[in-house]
PDB file of N, CA, C and O in Angstrom:
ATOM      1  N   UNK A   1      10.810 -30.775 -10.907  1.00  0.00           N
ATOM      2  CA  UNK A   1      10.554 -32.190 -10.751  1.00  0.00           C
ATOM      3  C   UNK A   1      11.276 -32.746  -9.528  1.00  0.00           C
ATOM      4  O   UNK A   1      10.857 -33.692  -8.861  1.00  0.00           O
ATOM      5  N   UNK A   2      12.187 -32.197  -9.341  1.00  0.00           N
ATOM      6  CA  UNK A   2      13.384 -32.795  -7.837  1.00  0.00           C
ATOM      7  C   UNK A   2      13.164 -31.542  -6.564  1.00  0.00           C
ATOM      8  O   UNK A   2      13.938 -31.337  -5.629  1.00  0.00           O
ATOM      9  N   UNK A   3      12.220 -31.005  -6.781  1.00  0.00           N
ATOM     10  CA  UNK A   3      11.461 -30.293  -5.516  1.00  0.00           C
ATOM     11  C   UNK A   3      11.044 -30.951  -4.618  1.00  0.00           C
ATOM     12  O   UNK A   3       9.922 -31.202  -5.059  1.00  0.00           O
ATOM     13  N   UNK A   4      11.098 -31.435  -3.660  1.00  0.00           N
ATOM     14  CA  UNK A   4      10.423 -31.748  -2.453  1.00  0.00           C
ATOM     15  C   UNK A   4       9.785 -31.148  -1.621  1.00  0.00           C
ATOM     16  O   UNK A   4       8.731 -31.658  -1.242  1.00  0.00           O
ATOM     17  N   UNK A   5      10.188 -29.958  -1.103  1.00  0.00           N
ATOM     18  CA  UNK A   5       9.237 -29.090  -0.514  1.00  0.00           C
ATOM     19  C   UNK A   5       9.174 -27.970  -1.200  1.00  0.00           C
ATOM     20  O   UNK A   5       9.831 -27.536  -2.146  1.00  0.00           O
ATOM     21  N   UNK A   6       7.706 -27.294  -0.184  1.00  0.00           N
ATOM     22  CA  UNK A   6       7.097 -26.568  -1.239  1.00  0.00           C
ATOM     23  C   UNK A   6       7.468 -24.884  -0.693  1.00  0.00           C
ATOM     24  O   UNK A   6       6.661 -23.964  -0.829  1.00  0.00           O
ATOM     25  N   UNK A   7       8.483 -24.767  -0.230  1.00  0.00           N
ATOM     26  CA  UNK A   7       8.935 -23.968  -0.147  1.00  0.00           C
ATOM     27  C   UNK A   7      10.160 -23.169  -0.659  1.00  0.00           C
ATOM     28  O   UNK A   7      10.353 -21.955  -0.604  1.00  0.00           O
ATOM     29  N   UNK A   8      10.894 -24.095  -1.141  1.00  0.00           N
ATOM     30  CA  UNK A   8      11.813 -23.905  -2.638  1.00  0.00           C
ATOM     31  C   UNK A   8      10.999 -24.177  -4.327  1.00  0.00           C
ATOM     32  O   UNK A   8      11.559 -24.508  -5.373  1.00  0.00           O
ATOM     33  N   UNK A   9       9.457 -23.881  -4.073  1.00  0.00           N
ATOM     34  CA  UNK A   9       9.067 -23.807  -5.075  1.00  0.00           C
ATOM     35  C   UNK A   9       8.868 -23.027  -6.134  1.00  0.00           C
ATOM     36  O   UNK A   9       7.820 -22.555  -5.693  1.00  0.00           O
ATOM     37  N   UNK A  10       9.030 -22.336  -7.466  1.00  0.00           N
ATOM     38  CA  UNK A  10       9.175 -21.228  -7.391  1.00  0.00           C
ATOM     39  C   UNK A  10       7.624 -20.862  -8.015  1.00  0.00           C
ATOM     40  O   UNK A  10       6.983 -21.872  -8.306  1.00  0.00           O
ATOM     41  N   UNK A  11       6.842 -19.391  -8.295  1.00  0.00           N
ATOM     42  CA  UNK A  11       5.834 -18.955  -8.122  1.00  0.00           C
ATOM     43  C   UNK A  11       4.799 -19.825  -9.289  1.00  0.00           C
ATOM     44  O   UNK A  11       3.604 -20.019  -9.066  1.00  0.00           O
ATOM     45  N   UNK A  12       5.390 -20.213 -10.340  1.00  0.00           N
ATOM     46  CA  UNK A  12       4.882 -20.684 -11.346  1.00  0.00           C
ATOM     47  C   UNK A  12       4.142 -21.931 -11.386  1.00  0.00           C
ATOM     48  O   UNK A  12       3.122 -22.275 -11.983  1.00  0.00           O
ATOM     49  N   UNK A  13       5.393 -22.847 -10.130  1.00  0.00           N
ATOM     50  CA  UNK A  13       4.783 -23.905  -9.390  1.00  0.00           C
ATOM     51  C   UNK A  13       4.090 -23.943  -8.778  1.00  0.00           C
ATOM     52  O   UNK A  13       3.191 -24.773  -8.915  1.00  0.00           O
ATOM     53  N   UNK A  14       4.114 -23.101  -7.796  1.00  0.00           N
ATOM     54  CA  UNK A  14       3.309 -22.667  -6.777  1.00  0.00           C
ATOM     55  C   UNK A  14       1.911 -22.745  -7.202  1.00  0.00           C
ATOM     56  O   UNK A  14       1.033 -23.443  -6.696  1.00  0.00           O
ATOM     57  N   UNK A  15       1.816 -21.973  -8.155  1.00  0.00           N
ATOM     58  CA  UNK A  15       0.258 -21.229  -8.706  1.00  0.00           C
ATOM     59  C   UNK A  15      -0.712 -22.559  -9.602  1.00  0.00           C
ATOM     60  O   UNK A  15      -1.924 -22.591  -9.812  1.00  0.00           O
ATOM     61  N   UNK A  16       0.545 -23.737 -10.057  1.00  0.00           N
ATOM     62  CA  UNK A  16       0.275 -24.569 -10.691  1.00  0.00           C
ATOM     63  C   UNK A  16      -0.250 -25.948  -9.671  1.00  0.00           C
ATOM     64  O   UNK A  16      -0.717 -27.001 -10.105  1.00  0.00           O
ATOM     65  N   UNK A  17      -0.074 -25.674  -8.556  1.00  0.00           N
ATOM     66  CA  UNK A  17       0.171 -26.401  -7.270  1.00  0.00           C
ATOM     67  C   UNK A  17      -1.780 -25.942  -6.546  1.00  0.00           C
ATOM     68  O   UNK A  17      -2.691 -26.534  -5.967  1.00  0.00           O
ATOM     69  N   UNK A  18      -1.587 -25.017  -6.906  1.00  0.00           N
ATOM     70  CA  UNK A  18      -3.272 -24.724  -6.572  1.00  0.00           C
ATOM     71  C   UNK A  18      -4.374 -25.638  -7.125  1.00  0.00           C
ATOM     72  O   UNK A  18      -5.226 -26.263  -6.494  1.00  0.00           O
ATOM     73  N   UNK A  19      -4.173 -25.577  -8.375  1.00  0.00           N
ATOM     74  CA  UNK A  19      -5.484 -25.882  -9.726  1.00  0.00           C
ATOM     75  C   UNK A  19      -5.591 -27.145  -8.954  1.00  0.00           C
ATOM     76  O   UNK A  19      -4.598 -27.562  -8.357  1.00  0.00           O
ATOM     77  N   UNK A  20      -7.082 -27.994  -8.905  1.00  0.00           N
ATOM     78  CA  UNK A  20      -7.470 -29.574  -7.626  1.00  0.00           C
ATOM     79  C   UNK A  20      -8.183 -29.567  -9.547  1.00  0.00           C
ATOM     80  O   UNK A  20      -8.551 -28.506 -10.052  1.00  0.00           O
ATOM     81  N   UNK A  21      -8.236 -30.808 -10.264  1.00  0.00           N
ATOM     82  CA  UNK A  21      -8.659 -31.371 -11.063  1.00  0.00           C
ATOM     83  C   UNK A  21      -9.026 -29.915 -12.255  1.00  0.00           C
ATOM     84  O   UNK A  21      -8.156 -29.165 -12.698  1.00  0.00           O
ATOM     85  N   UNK A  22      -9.896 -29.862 -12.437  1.00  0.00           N
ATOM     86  CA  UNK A  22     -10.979 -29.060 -13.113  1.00  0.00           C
ATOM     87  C   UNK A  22     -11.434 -27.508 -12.118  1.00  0.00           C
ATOM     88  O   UNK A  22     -12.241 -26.656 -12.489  1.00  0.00           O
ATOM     89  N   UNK A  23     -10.652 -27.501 -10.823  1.00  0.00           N
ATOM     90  CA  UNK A  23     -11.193 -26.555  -9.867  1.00  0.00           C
ATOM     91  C   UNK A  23      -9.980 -25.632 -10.212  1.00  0.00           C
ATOM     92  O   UNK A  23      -8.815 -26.001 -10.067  1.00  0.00           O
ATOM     93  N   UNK A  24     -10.452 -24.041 -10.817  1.00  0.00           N
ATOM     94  CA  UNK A  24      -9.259 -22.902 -10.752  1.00  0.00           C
ATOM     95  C   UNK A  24      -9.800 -22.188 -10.080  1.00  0.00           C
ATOM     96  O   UNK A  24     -10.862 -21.684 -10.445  1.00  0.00           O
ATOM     97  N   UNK A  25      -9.099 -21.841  -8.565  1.00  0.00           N
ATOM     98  CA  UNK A  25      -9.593 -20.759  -7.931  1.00  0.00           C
ATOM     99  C   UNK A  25      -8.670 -19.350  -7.992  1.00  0.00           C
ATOM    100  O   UNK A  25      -7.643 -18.876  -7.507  1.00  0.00           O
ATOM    101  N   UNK A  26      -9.955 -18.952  -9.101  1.00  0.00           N
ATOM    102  CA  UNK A  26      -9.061 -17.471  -9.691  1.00  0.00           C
ATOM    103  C   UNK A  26      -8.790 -16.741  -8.660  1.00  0.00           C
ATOM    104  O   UNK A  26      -7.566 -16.670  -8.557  1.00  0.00           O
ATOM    105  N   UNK A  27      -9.269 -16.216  -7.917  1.00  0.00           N
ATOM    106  CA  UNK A  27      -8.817 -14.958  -6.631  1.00  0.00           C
ATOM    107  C   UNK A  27      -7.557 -15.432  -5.769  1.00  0.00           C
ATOM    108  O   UNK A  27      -6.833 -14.504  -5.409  1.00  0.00           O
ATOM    109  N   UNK A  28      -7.089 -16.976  -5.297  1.00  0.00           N
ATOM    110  CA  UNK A  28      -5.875 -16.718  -4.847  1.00  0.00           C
ATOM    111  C   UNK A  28      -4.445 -16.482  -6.087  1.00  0.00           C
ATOM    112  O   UNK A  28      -3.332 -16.004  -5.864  1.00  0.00           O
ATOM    113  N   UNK A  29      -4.987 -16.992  -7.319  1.00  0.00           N
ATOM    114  CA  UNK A  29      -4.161 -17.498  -8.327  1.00  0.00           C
ATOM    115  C   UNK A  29      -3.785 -15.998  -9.062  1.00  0.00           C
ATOM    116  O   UNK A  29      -2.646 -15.798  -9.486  1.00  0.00           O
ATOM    117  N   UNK A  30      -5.065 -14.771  -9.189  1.00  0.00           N
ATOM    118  CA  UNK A  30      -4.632 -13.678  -9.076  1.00  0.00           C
ATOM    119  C   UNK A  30      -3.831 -12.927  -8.709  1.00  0.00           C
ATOM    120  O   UNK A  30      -3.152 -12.159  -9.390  1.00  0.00           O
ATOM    121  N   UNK A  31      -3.838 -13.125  -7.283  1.00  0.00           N
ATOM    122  CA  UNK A  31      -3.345 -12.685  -6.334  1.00  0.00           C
ATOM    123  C   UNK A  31      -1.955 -12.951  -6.353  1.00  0.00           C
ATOM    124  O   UNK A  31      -1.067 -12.126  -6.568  1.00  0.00           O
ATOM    125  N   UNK A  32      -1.834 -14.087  -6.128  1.00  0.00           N
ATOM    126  CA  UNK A  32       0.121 -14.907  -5.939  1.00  0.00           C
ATOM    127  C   UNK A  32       0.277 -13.964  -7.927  1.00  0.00           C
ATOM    128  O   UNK A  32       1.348 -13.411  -8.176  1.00  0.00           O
ATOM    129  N   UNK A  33      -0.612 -13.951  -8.790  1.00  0.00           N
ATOM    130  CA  UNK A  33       0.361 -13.713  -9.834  1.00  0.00           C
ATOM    131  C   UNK A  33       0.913 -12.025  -9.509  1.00  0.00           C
ATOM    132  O   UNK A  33       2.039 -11.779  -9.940  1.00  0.00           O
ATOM    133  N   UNK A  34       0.358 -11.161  -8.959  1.00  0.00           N
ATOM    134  CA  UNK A  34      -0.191  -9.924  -8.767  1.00  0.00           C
ATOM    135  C   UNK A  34       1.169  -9.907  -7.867  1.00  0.00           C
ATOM    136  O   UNK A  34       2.065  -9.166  -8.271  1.00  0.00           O
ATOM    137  N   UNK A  35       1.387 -10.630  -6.732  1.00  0.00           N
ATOM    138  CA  UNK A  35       2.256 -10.196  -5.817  1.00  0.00           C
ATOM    139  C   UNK A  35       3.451 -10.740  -6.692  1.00  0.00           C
ATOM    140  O   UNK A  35       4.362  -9.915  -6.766  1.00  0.00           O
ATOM    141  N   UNK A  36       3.687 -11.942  -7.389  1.00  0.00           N
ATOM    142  CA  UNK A  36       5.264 -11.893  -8.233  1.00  0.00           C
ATOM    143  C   UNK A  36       5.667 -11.185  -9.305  1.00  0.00           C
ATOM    144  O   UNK A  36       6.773 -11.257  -9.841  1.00  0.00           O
ATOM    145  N   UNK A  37       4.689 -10.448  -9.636  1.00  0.00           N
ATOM    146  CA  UNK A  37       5.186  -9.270 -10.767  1.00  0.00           C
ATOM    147  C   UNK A  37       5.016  -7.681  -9.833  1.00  0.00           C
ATOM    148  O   UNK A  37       5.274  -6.745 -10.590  1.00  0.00           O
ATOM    149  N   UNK A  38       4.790  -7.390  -8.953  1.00  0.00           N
ATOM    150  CA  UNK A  38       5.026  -6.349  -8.685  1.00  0.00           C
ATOM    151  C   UNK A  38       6.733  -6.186  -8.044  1.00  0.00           C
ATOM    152  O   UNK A  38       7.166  -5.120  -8.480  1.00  0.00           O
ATOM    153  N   UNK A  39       7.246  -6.526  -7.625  1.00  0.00           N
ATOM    154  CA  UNK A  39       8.789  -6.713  -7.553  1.00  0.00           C
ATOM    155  C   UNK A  39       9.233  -6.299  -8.805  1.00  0.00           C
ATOM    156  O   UNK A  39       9.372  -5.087  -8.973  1.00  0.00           O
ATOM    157  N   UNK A  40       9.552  -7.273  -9.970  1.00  0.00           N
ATOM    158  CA  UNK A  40       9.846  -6.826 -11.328  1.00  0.00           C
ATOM    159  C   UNK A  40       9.566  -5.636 -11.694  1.00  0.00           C
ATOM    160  O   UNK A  40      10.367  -4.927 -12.304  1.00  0.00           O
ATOM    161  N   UNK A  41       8.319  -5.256 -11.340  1.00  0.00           N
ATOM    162  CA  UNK A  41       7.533  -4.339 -12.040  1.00  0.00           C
ATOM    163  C   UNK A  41       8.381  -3.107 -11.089  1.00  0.00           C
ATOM    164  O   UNK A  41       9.174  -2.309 -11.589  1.00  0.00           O
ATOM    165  N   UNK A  42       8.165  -3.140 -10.224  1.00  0.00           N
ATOM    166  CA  UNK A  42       9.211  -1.484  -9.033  1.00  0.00           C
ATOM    167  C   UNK A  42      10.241  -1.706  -9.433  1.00  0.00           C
ATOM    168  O   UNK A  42      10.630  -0.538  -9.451  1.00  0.00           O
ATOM    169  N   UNK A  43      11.132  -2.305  -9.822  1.00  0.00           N
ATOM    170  CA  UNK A  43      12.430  -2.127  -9.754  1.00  0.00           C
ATOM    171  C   UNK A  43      12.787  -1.300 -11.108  1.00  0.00           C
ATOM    172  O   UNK A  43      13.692  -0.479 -11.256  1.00  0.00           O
ATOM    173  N   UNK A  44      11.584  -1.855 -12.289  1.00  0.00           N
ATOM    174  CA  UNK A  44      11.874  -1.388 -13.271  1.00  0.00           C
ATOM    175  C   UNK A  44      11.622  -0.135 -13.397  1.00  0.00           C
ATOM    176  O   UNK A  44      12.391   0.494 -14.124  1.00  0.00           O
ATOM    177  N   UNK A  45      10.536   0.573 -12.767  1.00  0.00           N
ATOM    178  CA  UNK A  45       9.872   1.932 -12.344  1.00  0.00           C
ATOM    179  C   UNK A  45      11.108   2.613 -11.771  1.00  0.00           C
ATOM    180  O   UNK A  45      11.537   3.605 -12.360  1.00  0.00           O
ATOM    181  N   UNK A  46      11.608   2.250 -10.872  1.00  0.00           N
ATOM    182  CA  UNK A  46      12.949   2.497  -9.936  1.00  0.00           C
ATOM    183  C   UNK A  46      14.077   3.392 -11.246  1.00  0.00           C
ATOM    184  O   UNK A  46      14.340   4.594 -11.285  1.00  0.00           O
ATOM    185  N   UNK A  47      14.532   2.323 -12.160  1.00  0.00           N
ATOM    186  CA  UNK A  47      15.847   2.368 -13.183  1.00  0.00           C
ATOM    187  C   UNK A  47      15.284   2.413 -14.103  1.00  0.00           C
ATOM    188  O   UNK A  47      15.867   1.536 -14.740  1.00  0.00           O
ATOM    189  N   UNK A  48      14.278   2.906 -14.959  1.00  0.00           N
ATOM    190  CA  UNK A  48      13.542   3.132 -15.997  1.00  0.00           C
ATOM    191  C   UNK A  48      14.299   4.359 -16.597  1.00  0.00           C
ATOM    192  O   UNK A  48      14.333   4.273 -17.825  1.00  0.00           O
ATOM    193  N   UNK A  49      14.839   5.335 -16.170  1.00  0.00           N
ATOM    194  CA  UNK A  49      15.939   6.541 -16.555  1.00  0.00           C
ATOM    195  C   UNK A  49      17.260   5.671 -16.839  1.00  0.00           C
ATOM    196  O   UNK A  49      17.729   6.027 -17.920  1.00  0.00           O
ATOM    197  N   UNK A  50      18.144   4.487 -16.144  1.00  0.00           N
ATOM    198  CA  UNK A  50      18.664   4.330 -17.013  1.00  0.00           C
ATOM    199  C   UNK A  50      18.798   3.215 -18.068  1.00  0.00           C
ATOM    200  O   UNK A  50      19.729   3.078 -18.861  1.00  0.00           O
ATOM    201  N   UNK A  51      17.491   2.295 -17.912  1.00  0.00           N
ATOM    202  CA  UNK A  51      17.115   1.314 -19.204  1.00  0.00           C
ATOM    203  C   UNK A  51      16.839   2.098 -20.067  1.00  0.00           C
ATOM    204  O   UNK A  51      17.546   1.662 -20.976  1.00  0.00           O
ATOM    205  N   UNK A  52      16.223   3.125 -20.557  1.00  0.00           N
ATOM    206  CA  UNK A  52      15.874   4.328 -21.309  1.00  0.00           C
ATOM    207  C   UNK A  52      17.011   4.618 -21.448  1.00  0.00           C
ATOM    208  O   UNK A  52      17.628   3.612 -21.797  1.00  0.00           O
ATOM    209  N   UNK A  53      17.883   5.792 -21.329  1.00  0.00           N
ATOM    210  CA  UNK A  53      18.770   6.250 -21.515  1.00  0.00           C
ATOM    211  C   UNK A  53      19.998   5.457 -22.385  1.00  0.00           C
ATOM    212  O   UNK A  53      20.762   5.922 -23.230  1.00  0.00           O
ATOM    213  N   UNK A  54      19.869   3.850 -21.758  1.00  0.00           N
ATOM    214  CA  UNK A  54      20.591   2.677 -22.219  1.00  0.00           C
ATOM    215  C   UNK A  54      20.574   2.273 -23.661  1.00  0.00           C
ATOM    216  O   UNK A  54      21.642   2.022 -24.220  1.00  0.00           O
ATOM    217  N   UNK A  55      19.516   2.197 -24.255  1.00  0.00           N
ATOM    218  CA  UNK A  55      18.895   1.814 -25.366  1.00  0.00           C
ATOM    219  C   UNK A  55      18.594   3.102 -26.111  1.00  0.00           C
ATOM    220  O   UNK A  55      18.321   2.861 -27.287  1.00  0.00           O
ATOM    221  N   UNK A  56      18.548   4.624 -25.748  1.00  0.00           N
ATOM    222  CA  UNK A  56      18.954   5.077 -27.157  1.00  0.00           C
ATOM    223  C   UNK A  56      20.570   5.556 -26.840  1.00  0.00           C
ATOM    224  O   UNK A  56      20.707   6.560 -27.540  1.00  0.00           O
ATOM    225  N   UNK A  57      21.557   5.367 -26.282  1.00  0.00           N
ATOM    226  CA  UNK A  57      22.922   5.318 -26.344  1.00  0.00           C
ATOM    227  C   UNK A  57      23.221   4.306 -27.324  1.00  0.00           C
ATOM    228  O   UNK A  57      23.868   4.623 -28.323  1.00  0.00           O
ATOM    229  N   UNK A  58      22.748   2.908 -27.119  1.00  0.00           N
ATOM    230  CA  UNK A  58      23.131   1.890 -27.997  1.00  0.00           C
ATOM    231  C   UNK A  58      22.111   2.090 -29.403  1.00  0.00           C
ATOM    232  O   UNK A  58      22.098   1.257 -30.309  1.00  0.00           O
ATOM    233  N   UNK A  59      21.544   2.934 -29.405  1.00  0.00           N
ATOM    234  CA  UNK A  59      20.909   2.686 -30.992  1.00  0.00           C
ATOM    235  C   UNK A  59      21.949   4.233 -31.790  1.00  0.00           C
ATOM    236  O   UNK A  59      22.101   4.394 -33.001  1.00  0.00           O
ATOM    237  N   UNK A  60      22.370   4.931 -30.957  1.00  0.00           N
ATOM    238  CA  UNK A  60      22.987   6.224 -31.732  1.00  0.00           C
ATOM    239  C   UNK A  60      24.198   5.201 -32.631  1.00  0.00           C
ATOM    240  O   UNK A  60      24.732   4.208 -32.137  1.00  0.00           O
ATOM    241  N   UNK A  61      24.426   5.664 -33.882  1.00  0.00           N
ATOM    242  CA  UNK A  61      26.001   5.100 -34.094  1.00  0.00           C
ATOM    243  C   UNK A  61      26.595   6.493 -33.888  1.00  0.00           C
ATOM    244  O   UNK A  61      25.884   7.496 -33.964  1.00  0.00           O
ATOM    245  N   UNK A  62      28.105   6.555 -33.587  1.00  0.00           N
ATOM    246  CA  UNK A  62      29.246   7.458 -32.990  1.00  0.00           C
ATOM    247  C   UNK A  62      29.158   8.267 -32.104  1.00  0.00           C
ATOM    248  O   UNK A  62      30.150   8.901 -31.745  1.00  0.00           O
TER     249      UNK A  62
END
């Protein structure tokens, strides 16, 4: 709400910043969602050996 420009906006806004009345233009709105989850998505691919590894350490007891 205390955003002013639209460059400290973050993607959610952004994508919400598209929609003009009743007009959703799916292919850029795809897209921007497509490019902010692939970040998340590699890093987790990246450390997936030790989020795995993490979670059955913490489910063993002793």
């Amino acid at each position: 709400m205390f955003i002013g420009s639209d460059s400290q906006k973050t993607l959610t806004l952004g994508l919400i910043g598209l929609v003009r009345g009743d007009t959703f233009p799916w292919g850029p709105m795809m897209a921007a969602s497509l490019m902010g989850t692939l970040p998340p998505t590699l890093v987790y691919l990246v450390s997936q050996r030790w989020v795995v590894s993490g979670l059955a350490a913490g489910s063993v007891k002793g």
